[in-house]
C-alpha positions in Angstrom: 0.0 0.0 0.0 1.4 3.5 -1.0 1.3 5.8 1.6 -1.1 8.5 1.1 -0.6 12.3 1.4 -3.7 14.1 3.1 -3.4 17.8 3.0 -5.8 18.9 5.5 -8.1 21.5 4.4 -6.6 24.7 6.9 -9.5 27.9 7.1 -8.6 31.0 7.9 -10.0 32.2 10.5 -12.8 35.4 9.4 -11.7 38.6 10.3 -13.6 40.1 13.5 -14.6 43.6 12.2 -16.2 45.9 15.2 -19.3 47.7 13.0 -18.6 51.0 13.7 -21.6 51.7 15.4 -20.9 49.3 17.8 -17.1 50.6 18.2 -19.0 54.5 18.2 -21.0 53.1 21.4 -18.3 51.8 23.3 -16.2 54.7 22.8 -19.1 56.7 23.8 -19.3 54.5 26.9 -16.3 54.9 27.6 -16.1 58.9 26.9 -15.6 61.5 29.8 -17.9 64.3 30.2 -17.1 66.7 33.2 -19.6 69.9 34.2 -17.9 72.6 35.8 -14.7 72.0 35.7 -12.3 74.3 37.5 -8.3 74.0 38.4 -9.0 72.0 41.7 -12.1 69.8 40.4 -15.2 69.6 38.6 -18.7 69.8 39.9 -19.1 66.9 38.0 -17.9 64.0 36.0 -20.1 61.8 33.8 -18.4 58.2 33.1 -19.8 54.8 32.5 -23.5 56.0 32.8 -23.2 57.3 36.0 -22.8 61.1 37.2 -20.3 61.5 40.1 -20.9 64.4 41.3 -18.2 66.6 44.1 -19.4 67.2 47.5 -21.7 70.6 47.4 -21.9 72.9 50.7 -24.3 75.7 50.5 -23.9 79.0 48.7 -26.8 81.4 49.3 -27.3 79.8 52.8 -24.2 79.4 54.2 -24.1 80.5 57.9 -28.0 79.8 57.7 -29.7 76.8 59.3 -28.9 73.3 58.9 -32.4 72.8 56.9 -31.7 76.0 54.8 -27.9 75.1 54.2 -29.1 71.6 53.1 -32.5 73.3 51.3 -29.5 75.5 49.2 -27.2 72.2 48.3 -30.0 70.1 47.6 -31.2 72.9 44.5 -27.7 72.9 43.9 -27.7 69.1 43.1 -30.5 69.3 41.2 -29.4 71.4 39.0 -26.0 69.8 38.2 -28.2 66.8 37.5 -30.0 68.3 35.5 -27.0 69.6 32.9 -26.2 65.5 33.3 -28.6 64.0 32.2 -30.5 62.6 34.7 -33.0 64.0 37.8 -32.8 62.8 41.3 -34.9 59.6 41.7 -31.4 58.2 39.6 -29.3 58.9 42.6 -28.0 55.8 43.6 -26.0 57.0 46.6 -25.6 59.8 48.9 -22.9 60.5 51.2 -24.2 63.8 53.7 -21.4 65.2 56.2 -22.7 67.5 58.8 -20.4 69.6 61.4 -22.9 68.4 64.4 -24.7 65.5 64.2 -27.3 66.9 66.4 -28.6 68.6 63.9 -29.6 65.3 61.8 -33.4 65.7 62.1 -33.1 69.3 61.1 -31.2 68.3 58.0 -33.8 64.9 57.4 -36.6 67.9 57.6 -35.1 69.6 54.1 -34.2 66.1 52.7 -37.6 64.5 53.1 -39.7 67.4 51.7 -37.1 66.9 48.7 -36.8 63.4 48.3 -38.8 61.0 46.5 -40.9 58.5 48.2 -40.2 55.3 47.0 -36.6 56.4 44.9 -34.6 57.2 47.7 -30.9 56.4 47.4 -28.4 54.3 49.6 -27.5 57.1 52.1 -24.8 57.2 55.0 -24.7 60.3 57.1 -21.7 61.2 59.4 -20.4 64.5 61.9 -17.3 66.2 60.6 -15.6 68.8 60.2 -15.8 70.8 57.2 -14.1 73.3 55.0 -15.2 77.1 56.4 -17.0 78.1 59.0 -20.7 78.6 58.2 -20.9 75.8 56.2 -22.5 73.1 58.5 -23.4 69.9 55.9 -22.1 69.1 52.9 -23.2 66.7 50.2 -22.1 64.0 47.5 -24.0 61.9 44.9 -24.0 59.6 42.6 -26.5 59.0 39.9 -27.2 56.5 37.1 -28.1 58.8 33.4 
């Protein structure tokens, strides 16, 4: 018996070509958008479909009340969300920071009369101190666009 010669049929393997819309999505993804940005940091930053946004402390109610400072930063936040995207029943978590923790209930009085029943966030509240005097609570969220 000769001995036979089987060439074995080789494929190439197809090319994976990325369709560009697909390639313009993930780059889009993938893209940062920042909203206010300043030298030290941005009041924003929009990555990943979420909105991260920096810690605000009141401006037209600084040295005011705990429920007016919080009132002030909570417009504040809204706002900011607002040029992102997205509203607050998106906000996934909130971080608060107040200079007296006595002074909880009075800053729960502005954040329930603001909040949305039923699309509240994760939430963790804590006394520290903060960055001036006058400024008695400062807050930090994160939202889903």
């Amino acid at each position: 018996m000769a001995n036979k010669v089987v060439k074995k049929a080789t494929k190439k393997p197809a090319k994976t070509v990325a369709k560009k819309p697909a390639r313009k999505a993930a780059k889009k993804a993938s893209a940062l958008k920042r909203i206010g940005a300043g030298n030290r940091m941005s009041e924003a930053v929009i990555h990943g479909g979420k909105a991260y946004l920096a810690g605000f402390v009141a401006e037209a109610a600084a040295g005011k009340s705990v429920k007016e400072q919080t009132a002030d930063i909570l417009a504040q936040i809204d706002a900011t969300l607002k040029q992102a995207g997205t509203d607050k029943t998106r906000i996934l978590k909130a971080n608060i920071w107040l200079t007296d923790i006595g002074t909880w209930a009075e800053m729960n009085e502005a954040w329930d009369a603001w909040a949305v029943p039923g699309q509240t966030p994760a939430r963790a509240t804590v006394e520290s101190k903060l960055a001036a005097p006058g400024l008695d609570v400062e807050i930090m969220v994160e939202a889903a666009i």
